[in-house]
C-alpha positions as CSV (number, residue, x, y, z in Angstrom):
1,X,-11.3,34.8,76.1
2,X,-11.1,38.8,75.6
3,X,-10.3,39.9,71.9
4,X,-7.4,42.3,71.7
5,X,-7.0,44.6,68.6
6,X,-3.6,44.8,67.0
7,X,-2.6,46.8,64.0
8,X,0.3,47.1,62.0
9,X,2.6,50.4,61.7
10,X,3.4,50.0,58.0
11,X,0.8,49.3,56.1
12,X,-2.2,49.7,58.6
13,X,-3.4,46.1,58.5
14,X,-5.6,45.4,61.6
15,X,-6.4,42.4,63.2
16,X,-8.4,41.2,66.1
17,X,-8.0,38.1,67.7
18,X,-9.6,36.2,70.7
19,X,-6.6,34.7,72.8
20,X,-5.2,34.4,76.6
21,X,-4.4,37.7,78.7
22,X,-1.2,35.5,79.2
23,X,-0.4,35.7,75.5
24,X,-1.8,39.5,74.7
25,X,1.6,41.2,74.2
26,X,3.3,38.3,71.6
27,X,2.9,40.7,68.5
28,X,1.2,38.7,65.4
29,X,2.9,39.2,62.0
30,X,1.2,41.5,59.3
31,X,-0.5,39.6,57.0
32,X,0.0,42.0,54.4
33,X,3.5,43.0,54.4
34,X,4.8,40.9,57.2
35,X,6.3,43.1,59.5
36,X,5.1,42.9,63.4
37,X,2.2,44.5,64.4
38,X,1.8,46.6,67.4
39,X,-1.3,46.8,70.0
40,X,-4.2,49.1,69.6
41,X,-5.6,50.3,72.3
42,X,-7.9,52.7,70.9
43,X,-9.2,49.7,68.6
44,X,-9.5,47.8,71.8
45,X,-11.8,50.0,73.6
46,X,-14.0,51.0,70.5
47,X,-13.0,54.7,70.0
48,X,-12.3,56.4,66.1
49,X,-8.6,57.1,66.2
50,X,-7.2,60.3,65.5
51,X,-4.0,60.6,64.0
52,X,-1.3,63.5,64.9
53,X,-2.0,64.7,61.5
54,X,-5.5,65.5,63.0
55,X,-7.1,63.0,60.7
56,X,-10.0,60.9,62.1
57,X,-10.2,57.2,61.2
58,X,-13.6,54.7,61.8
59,X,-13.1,51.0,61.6
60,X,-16.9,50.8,61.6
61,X,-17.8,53.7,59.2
62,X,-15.5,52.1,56.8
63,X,-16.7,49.5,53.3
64,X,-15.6,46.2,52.0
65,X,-12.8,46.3,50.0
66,X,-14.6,45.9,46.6
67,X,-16.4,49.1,47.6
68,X,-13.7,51.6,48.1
69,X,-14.1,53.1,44.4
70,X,-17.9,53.7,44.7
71,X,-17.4,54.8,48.4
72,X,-14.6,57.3,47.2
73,X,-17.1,58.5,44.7
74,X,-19.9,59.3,47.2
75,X,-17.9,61.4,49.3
76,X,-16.0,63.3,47.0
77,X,-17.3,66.8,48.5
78,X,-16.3,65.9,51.6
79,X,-12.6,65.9,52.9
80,X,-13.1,61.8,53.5
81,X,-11.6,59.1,51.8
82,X,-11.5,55.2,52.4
83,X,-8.1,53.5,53.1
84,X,-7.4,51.1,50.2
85,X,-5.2,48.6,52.0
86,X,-8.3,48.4,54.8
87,X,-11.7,50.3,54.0
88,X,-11.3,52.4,57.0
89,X,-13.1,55.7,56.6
90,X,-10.6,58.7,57.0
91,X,-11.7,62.2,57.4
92,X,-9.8,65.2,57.6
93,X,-11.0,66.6,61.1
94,X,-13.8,65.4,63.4
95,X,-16.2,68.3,61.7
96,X,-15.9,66.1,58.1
97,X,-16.4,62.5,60.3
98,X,-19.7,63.6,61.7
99,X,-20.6,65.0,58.3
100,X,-19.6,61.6,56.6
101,X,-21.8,59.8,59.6
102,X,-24.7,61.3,59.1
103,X,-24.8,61.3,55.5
104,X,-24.4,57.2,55.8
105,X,-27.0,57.6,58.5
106,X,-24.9,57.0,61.6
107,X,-24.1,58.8,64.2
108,X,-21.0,58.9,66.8
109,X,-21.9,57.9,70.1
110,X,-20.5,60.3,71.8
111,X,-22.1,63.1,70.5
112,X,-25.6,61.9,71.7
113,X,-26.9,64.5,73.8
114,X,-30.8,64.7,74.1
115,X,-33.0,61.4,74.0
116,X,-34.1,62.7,70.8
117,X,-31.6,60.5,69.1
118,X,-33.4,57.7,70.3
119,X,-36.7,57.9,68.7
């Protein structure tokens, strides 16, 4: 069964849940705050979402919960923060992302571009 990504519009809660193609568009309730979530596409097909705001925000680059504090901490001279409702890492721009990645040791796929990065 394919997993489709859903988040929710209020509070940001996320979910991702194996179920039917038939049954992909009946919207789960937010677990957090109970309102319905919505689809996420970008989720869904493993991109970092940018908000209008110009913000970047990873899903993977984020921490657990009980690390947001210490995470907060760490980037301080960076324009990145960690959501406290979900751990997602949020930069300001795409320049302040990368900077975040590579500091964590990660890198964005998409910016490969010499086999370099391989070795």
């Amino acid at each position: 069964m394919p997993i489709f990504c859903y988040k929710c519009p209020d509070c940001e809660w996320t979910l991702e849940d194996s179920r039917p193609r038939a049954d992909r568009n009946l919207m789960p309730m937010c677990q957090a705050c109970g309102a319905h979530c919505e689809r996420d596409m970008n989720a869904e097909h493993g991109c970092s979402r940018m908000a209008s705001s110009g913000e970047v925000r990873s899903v993977n680059a984020g921490v657990g919960i009980d690390q947001i504090q210490e995470a907060n901490k760490h980037y301080a001279d960076l324009d990145v923060h960690f959501c406290p409702k979900t751990g997602d890492m949020v930069a300001r721009n795409r320049g302040q992302y990368l900077k975040a990645l590579a500091r964590r040791g990660l890198f964005n796929r998409d910016e490969i571009r010499s086999p370099k990065h391989f070795s």
